[in-house]
C-alpha positions as a LaTeX table, in Angstrom:
\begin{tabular}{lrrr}
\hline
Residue & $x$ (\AA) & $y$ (\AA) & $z$ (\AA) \\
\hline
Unk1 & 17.60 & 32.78 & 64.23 \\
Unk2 & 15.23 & 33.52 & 61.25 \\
Unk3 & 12.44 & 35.00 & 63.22 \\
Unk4 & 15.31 & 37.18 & 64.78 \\
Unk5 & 16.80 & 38.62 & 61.32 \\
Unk6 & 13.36 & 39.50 & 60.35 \\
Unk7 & 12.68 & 41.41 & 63.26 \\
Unk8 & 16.25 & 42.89 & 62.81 \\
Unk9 & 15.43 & 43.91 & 59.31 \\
Unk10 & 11.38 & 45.04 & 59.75 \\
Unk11 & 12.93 & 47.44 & 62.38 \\
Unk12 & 15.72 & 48.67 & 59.74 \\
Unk13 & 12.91 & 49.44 & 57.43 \\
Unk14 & 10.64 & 51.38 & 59.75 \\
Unk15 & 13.80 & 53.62 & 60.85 \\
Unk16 & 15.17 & 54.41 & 57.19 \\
Unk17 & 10.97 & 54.98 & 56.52 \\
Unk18 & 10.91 & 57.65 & 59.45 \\
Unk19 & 14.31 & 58.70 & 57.85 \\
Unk20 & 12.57 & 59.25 & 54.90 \\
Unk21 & 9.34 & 61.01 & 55.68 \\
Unk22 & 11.61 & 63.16 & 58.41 \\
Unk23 & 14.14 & 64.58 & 55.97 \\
Unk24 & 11.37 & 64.73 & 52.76 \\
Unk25 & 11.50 & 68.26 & 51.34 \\
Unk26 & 7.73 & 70.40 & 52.20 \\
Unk27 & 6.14 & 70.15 & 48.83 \\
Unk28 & 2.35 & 71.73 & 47.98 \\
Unk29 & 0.06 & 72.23 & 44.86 \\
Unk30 & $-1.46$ & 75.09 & 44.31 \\
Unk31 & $-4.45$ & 74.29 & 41.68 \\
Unk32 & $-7.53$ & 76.95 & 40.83 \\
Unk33 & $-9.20$ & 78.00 & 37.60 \\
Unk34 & $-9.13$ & 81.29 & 35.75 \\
Unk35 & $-12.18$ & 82.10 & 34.16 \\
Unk36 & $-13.59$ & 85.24 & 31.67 \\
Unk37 & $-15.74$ & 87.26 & 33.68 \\
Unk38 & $-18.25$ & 87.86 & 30.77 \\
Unk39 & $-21.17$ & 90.25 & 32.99 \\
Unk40 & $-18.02$ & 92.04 & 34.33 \\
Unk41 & $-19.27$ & 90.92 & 37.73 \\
Unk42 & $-16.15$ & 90.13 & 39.59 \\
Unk43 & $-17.73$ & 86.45 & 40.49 \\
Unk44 & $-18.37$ & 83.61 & 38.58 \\
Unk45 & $-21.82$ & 83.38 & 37.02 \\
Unk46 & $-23.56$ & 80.29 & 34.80 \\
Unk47 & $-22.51$ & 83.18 & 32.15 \\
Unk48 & $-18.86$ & 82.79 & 32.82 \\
Unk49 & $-16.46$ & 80.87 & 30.45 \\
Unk50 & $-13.11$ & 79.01 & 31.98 \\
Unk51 & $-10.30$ & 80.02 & 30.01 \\
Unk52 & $-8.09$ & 77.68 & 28.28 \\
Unk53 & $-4.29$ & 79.02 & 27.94 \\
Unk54 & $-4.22$ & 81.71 & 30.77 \\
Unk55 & $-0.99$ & 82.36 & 32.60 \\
Unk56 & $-0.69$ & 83.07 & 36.30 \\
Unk57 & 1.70 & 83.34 & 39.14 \\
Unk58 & 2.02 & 81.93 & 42.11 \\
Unk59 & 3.78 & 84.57 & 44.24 \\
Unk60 & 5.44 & 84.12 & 47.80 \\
Unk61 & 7.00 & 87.48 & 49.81 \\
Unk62 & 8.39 & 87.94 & 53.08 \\
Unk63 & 5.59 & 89.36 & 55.24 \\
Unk64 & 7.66 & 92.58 & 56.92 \\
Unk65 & 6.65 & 94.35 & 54.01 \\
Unk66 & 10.00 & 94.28 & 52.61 \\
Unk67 & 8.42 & 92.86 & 49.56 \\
Unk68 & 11.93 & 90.04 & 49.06 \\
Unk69 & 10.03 & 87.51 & 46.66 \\
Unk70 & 11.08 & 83.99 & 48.07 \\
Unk71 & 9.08 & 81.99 & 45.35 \\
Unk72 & 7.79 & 82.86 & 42.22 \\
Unk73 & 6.37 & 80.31 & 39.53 \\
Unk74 & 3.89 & 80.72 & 37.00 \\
Unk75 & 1.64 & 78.41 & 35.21 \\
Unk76 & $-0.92$ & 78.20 & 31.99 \\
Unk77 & $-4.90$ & 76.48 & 32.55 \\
Unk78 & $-5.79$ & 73.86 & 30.45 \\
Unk79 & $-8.82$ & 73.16 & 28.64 \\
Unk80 & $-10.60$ & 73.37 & 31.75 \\
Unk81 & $-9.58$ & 76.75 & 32.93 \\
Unk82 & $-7.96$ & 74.31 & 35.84 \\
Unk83 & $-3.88$ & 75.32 & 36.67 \\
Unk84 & $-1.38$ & 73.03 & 38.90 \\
Unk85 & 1.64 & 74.78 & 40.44 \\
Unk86 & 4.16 & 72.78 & 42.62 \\
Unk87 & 5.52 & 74.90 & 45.37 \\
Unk88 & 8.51 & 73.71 & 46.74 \\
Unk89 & 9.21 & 74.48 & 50.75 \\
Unk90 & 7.43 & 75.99 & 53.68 \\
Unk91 & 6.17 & 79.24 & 53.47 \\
Unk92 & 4.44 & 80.33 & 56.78 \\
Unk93 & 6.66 & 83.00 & 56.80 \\
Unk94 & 5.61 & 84.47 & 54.13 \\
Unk95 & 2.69 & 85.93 & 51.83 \\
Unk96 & 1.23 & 83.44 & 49.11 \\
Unk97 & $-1.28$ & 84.91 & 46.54 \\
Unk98 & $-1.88$ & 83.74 & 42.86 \\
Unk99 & $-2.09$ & 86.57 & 40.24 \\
Unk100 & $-3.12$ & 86.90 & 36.96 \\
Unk101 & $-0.08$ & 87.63 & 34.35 \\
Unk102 & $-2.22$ & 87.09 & 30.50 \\
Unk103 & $-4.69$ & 86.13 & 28.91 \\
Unk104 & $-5.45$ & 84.31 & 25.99 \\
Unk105 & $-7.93$ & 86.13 & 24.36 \\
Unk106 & $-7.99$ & 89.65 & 23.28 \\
Unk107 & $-11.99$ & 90.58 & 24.15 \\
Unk108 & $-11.66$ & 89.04 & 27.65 \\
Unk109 & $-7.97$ & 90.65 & 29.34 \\
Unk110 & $-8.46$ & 92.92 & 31.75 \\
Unk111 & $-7.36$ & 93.04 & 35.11 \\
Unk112 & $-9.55$ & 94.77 & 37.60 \\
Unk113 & $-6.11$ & 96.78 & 39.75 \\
Unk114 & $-8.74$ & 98.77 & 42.33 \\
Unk115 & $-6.96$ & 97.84 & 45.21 \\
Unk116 & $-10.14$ & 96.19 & 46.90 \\
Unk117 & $-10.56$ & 94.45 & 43.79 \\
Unk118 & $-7.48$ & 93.01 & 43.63 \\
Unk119 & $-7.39$ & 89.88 & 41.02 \\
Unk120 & $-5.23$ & 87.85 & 43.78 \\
Unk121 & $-5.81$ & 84.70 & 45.59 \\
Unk122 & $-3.89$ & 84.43 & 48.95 \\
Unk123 & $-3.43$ & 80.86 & 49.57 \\
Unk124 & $-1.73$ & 79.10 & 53.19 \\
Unk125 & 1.28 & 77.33 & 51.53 \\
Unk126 & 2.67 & 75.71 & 55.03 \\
Unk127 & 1.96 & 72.89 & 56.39 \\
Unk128 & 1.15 & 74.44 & 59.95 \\
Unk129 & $-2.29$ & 75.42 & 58.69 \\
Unk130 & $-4.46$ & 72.37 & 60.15 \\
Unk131 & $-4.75$ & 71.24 & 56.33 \\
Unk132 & $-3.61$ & 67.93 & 56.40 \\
Unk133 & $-3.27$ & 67.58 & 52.59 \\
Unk134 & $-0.41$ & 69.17 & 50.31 \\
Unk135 & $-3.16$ & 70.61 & 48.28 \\
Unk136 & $-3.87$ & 74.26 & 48.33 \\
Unk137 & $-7.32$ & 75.12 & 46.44 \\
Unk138 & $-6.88$ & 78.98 & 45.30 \\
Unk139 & $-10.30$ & 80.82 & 44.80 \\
Unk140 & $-11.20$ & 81.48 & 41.00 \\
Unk141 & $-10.04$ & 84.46 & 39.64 \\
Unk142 & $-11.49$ & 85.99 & 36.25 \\
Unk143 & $-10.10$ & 88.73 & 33.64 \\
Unk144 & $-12.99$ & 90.92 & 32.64 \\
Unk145 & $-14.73$ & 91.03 & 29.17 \\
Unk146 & $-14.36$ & 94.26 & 27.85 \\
Unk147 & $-18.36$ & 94.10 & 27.04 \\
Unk148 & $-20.93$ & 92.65 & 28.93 \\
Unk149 & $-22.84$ & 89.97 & 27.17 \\
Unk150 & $-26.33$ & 90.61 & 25.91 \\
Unk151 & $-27.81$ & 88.21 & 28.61 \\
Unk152 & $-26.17$ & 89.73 & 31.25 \\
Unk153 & $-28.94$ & 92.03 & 31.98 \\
Unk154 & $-31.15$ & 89.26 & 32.58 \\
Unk155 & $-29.22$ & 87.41 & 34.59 \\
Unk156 & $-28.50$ & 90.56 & 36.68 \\
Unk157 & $-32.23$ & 90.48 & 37.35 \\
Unk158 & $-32.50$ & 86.62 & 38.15 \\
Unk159 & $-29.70$ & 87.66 & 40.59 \\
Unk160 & $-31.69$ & 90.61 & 42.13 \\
Unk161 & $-29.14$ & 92.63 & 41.19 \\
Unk162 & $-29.36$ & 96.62 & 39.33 \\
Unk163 & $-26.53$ & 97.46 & 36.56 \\
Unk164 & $-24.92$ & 99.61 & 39.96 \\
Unk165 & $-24.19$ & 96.28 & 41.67 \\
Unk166 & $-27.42$ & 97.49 & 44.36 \\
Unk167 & $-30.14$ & 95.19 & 45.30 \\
Unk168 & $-33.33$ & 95.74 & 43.05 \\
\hline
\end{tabular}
């Protein structure tokens, strides 16, 4: 009789479990770091500094061009440069791109807006990617110093690099 009730109630516990993980609510983190693009390279460089206190967006849009936002949340990097956004829901629907809103400091806030420049990080916020876990690792995305450091001409020639962005 006892070995009979515990069978009856390890089953009840693996249903309401499959319950459970069946009718959980899709939930991701987004985490990246902003950093101050000191050489005004558009990459990070052992030159670059992580900014502390930087706001950004996570963005999600329908993909038919119809630009209807269908998530929008922003965050602000700690000491690190490192920001955390929860995204609630599935998005494979739809566009997912971090953007830079502001920056904390006055000689290191601009935002490159070429088009093929873009400060944006698309990230895959749905969990029919083949990524297993719920996080989403955006790429590092920098505001630009409004002058270049003075050892950024050195480093420019460590990197085999001319002032033009064209190999030396």
């Amino acid at each position: 009789m006892a070995k009979s009730t515990i069978i009856v109630l390890v089953s009840a516990l693996c249903f309401l479990s499959f319950l459970g993980l069946a009718c959980a609510k899709d939930r991701f983190v987004v985490e990246g770091t902003v950093y101050c693009d000191t050489c005004r390279l558009q990459f990070l460089t052992k030159l670059s500094e992580f900014l502390e206190g930087a706001t950004v967006r996570v963005e999600c849009s329908q993909v038919d061009n119809s630009k209807n936002v269908t998530f929008s949340k922003e965050a602000i990097t700690d000491a690190s440069g490192t920001y955390r956004v929860e995204v609630d829901g599935d998005h494979e629907e739809d566009t997912c791109e971090v953007v830079l809103v502001k920056s904390p400091r006055g000689d290191c806030s601009e935002i490159d807006r070429e088009s093929h420049l873009q400060q944006a990080a698309r990230v895959s916020i749905t969990k029919n990617s083949g990524i297993v876990s719920p996080m989403r690792q955006a790429n590092p995305l920098g505001f630009l110093k409004k002058e270049r450091l003075p050892g950024c001409l050195d480093l420019l020639k460590e990197l085999g690099i001319n002032e033009d962005g064209t190999p030396i």
